[in-house]
C-alpha positions as CSV (number, residue, x, y, z in Angstrom):
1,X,104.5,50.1,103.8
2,X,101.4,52.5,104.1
3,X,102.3,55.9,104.9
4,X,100.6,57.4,108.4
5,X,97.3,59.5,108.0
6,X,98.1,63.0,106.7
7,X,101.4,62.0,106.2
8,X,101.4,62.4,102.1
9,X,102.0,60.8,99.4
10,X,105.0,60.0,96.4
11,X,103.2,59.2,92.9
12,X,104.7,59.4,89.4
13,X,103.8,61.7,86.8
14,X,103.4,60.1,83.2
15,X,105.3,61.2,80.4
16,X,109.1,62.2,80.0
17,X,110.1,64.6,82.7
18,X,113.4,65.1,84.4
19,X,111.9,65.4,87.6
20,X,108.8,62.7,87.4
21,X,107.8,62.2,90.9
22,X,105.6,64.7,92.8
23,X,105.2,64.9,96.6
24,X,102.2,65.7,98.4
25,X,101.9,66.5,101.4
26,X,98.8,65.4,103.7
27,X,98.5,67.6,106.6
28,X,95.8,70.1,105.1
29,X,93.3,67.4,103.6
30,X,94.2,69.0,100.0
31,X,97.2,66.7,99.3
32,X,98.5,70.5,97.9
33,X,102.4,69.6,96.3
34,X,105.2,70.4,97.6
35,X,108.2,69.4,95.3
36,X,109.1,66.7,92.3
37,X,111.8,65.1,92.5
38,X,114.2,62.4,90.2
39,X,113.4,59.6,92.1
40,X,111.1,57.9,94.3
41,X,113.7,57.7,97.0
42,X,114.1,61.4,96.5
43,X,110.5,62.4,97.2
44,X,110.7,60.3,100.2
45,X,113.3,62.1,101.7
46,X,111.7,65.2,101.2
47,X,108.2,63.9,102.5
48,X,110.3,63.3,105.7
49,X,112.0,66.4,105.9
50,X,108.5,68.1,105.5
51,X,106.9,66.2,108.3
52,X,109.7,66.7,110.6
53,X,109.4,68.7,113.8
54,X,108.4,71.6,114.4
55,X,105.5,70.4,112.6
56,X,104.6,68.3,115.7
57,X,103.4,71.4,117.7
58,X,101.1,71.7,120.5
59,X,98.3,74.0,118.4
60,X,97.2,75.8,121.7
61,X,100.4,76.9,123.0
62,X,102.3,77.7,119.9
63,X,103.2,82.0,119.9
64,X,103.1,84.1,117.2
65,X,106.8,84.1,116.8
66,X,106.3,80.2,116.6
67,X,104.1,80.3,114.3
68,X,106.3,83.2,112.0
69,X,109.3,81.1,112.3
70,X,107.5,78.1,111.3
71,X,105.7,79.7,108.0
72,X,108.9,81.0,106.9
73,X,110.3,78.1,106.9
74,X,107.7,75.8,105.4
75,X,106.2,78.3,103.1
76,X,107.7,81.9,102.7
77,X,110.4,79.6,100.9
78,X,107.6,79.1,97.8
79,X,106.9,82.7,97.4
80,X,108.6,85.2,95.4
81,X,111.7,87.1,97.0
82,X,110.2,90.5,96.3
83,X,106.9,89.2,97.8
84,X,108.8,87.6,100.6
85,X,111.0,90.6,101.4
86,X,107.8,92.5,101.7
87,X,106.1,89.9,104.3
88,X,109.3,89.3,106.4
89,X,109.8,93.7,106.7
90,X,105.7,93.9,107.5
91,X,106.1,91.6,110.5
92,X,108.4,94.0,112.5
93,X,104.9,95.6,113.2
94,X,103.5,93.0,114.7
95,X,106.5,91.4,116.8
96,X,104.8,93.8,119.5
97,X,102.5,90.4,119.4
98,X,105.3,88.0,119.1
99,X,105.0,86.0,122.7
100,X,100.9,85.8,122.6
101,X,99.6,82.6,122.0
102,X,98.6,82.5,118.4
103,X,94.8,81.2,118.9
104,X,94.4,84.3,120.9
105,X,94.8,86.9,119.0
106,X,92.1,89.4,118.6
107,X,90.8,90.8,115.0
108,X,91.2,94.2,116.5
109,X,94.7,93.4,117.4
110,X,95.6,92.6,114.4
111,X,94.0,96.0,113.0
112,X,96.1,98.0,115.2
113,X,99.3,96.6,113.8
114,X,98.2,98.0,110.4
115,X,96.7,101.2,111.5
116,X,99.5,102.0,114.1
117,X,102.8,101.4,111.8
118,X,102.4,104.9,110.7
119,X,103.6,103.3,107.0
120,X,101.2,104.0,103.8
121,X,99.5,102.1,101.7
122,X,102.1,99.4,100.5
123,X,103.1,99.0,104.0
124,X,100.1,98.6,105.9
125,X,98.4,96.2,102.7
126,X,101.5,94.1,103.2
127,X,101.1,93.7,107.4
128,X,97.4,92.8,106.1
129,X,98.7,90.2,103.3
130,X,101.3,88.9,106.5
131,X,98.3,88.0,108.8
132,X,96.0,86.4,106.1
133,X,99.1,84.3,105.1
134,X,99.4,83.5,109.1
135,X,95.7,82.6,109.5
136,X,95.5,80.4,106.1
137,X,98.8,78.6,107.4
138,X,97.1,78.4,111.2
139,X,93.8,76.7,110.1
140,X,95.9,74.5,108.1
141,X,97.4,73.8,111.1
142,X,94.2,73.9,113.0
143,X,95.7,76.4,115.4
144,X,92.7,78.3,114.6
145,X,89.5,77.4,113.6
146,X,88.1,80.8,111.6
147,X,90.4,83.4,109.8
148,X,90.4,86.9,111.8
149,X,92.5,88.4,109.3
150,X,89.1,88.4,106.8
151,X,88.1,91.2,109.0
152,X,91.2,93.7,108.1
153,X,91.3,96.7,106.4
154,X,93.9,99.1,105.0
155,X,94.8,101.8,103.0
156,X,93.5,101.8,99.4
157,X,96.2,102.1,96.7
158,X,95.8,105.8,95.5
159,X,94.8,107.0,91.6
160,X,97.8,106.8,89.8
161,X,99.9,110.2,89.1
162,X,102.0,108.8,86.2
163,X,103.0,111.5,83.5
164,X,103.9,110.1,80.4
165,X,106.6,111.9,78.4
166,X,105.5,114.1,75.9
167,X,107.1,114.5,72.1
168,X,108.7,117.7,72.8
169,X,110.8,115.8,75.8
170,X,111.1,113.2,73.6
171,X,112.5,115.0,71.4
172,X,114.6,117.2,73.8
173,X,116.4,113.8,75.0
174,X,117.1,112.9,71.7
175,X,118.8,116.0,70.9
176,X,121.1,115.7,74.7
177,X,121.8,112.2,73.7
178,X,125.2,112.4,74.1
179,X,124.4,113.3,78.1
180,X,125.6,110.6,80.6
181,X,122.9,108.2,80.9
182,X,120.6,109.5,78.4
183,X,121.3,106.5,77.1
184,X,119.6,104.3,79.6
185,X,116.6,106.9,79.4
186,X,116.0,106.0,75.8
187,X,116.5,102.6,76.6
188,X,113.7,102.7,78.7
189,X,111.6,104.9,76.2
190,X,111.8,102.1,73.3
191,X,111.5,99.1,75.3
192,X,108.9,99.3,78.4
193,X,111.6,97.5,80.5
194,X,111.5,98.1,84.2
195,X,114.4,99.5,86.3
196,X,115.0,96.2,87.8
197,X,114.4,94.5,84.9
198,X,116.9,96.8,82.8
199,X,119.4,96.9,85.7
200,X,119.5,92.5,85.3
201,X,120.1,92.4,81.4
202,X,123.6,90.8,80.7
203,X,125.0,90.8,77.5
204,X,124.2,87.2,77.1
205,X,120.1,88.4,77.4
206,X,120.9,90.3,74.1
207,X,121.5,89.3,70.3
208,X,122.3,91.5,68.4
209,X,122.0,89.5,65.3
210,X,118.8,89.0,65.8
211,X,118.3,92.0,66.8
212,X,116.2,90.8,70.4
213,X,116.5,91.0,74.1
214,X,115.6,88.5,76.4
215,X,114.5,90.0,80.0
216,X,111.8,91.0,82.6
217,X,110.8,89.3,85.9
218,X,108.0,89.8,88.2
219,X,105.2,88.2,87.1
220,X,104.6,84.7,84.8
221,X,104.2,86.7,81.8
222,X,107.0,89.3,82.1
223,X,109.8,86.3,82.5
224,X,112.1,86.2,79.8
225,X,109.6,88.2,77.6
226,X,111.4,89.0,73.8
227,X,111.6,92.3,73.3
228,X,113.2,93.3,69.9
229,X,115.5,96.2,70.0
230,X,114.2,99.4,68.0
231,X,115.7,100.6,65.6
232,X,116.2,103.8,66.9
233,X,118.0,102.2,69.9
234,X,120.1,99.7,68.1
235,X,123.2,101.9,68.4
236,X,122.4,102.3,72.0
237,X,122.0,99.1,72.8
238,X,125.3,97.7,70.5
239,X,127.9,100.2,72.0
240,X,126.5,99.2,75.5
241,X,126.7,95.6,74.9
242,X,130.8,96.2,73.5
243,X,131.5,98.0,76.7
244,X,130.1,95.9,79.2
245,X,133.6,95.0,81.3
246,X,131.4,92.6,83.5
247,X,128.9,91.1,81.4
248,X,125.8,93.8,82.4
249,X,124.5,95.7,79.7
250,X,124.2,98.7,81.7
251,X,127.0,99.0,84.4
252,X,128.8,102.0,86.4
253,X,132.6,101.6,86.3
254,X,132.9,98.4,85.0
255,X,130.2,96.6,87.7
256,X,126.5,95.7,87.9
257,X,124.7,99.0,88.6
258,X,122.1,99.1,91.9
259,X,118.3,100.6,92.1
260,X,119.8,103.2,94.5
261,X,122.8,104.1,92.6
262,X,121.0,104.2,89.0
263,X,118.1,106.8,90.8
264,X,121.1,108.7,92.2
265,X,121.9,109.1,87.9
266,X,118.2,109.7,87.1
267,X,117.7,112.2,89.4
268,X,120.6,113.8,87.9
269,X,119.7,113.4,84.6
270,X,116.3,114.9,85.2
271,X,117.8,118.0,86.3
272,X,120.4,118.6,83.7
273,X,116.8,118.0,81.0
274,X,114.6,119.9,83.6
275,X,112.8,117.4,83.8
276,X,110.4,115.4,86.1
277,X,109.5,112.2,85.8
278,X,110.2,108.8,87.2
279,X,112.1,105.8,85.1
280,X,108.5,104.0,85.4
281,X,107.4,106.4,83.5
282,X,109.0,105.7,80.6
283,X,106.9,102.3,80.7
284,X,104.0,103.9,80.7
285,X,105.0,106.0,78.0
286,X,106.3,102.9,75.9
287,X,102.5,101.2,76.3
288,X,100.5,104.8,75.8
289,X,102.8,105.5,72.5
290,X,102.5,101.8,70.8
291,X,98.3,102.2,71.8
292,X,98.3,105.7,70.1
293,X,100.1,104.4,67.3
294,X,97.7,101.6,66.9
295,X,99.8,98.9,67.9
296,X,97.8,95.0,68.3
297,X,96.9,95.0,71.7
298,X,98.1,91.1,72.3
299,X,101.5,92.5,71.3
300,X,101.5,95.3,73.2
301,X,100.9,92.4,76.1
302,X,103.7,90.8,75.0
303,X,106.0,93.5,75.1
304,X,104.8,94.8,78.7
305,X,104.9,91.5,79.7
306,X,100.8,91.8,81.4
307,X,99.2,88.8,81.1
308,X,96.9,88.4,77.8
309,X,93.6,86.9,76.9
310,X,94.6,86.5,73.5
311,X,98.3,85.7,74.0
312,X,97.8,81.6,75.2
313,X,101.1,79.7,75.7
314,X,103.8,82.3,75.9
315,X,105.9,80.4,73.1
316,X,108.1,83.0,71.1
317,X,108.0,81.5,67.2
318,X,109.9,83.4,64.7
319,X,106.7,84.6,63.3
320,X,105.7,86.3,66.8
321,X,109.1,87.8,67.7
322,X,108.5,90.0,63.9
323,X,105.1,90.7,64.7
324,X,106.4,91.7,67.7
325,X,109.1,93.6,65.4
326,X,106.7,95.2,63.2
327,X,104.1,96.7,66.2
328,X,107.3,98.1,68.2
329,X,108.5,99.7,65.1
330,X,105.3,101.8,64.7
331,X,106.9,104.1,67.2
332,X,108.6,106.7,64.9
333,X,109.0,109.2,66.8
């Protein structure tokens, strides 16, 4: 039986997949996807879950907190839970808004959410990514029929202030190694990993046969980025790994270490080396030290996890991973 107009669709992808069906949905004209599934029945299922009320709304009444509710369910799911995080917190400035009929909202409305929350740059560009998210998911809906969030403005993102270490702190760490924590602060030097991303490893990310770690988040081409371990580091990194007590490579008394906790540490650190820098620092430091040592620029992609021209399919061969090997280890310092 034919499914309604701008209902969607359930077709099957060729080839050998574990999850061969894809469903489309209808509503926007774009037949965009929205899952795959094992089997047809599956994907039916889900088209019906995704054309379920409240999609049947009545476009000239529904409020901005309708309409908030309603993306956040149907598409805040798809985004990323940093990204997400950032979008739910930015719409506590606009719940001033919340009971107004969606459709009339005014450009200048919108603006004054931004340039009222008394927040800086990240803040106010995230209210402004909130509302163009809200307008793309009204016209889909056709709540509205032109985007007023086009319109906005915010803060610019400032110059960046990042201070690299030099090779006299470099060297100064080396010779406090034995600090608590300066451990960590190496770890960052020799392998461009963020906080986050350091603060994640388990033991299981790392082998130490072959001498790699297997880590990073954020974007497409930080995930699961190999990063082989530096020599310098290798002690580091192997008395870590054999003290772990709950399978972290870093952890404080025997569990996985928080962002807030591990600053708590840096700033201490910093202060015992006099000291100041950041722990993103040290990434910068890892990518300015492998340029100045002449390191292939592809690689030093690969190691910072930024996307690459030159890099196409991020597939780690054995032949990469000691390429890889050999442009890290040009740091000798």
């Amino acid at each position: 039986m034919r499914n309604p107009n701008k209902y969607g669709t359930v077709t099957k992808l060729s080839g050998k997949r574990r999850r061969p069906w894809i469903v489309k949905e209808g509503l926007s004209g774009r037949q965009k996807p929205i899952g795959y599934t094992a089997t047809k029945e599956e994907g039916l299922i889900l088209l019906a879950q995704y054309n379920k009320k409240p999609w049947d709304i009545e476009t000239d009444k529904i409020t901005l907190q309708e309409l908030f509710d309603l993306w956040e369910e149907k598409r805040a799911s798809k985004l990323g839970k940093s990204n997400r995080s950032s979008l739910k917190a930015a719409y506590r400035h606009c719940k001033h808004l919340s009971s107004v009929k969606y459709n009339q909202i005014k450009p200048y409305q919108m603006q004054d959410c931004i340039d009222s929350c008394g927040c800086g740059y990240s803040t106010q560009g995230a209210i402004k990514n909130l509302w163009g998210h809200l307008d793309r998911f009204a016209l889909e809906l056709d709540i509205i029929s032109k985007q007023c969030s086009t319109l906005l403005t915010s803060d610019p993102i400032p110059e960046t202030t990042k201070e690299v270490f030099t090779d006299e702190e470099i060297r100064l760490i080396w010779e406090n190694q034995k600090l608590e924590w300066a451990d960590s602060l190496l770890f960052f030097l020799y392998t461009g990993f963020r906080i986050s991303e350091m603060l994640d490893l388990k033991i299981s990310d790392v082998d130490l046969n072959a001498k790699t770690i297997t880590g990073g988040t954020k974007t497409a081409a930080g995930k699961n980025r190999i990063v082989p371990i530096h020599s310098k580091i290798f002690e580091i990194v192997q008395r870590r790994f054999e003290k772990s007590k709950n399978g972290y490579l870093f952890e404080y008394q025997g569990k996985k270490l928080s962002q807030a906790q591990y600053r708590i540490i840096w700033a201490d650190l910093m202060k015992k080396l006099n000291m100041h820098h950041t722990p993103h620092e040290c990434r910068h430091t890892f990518r300015s030290r492998l340029d100045s040592a002449g390191a292939n620029k592809v690689c030093i992609d690969r190691l910072m996890g930024h996307k690459s021209a030159g890099t196409g399919e991020r597939v780690y061969t054995h032949k990469t991973i000691e390429e890889l090997r050999l442009n890290i280890e040009l740091i000798t310092n």
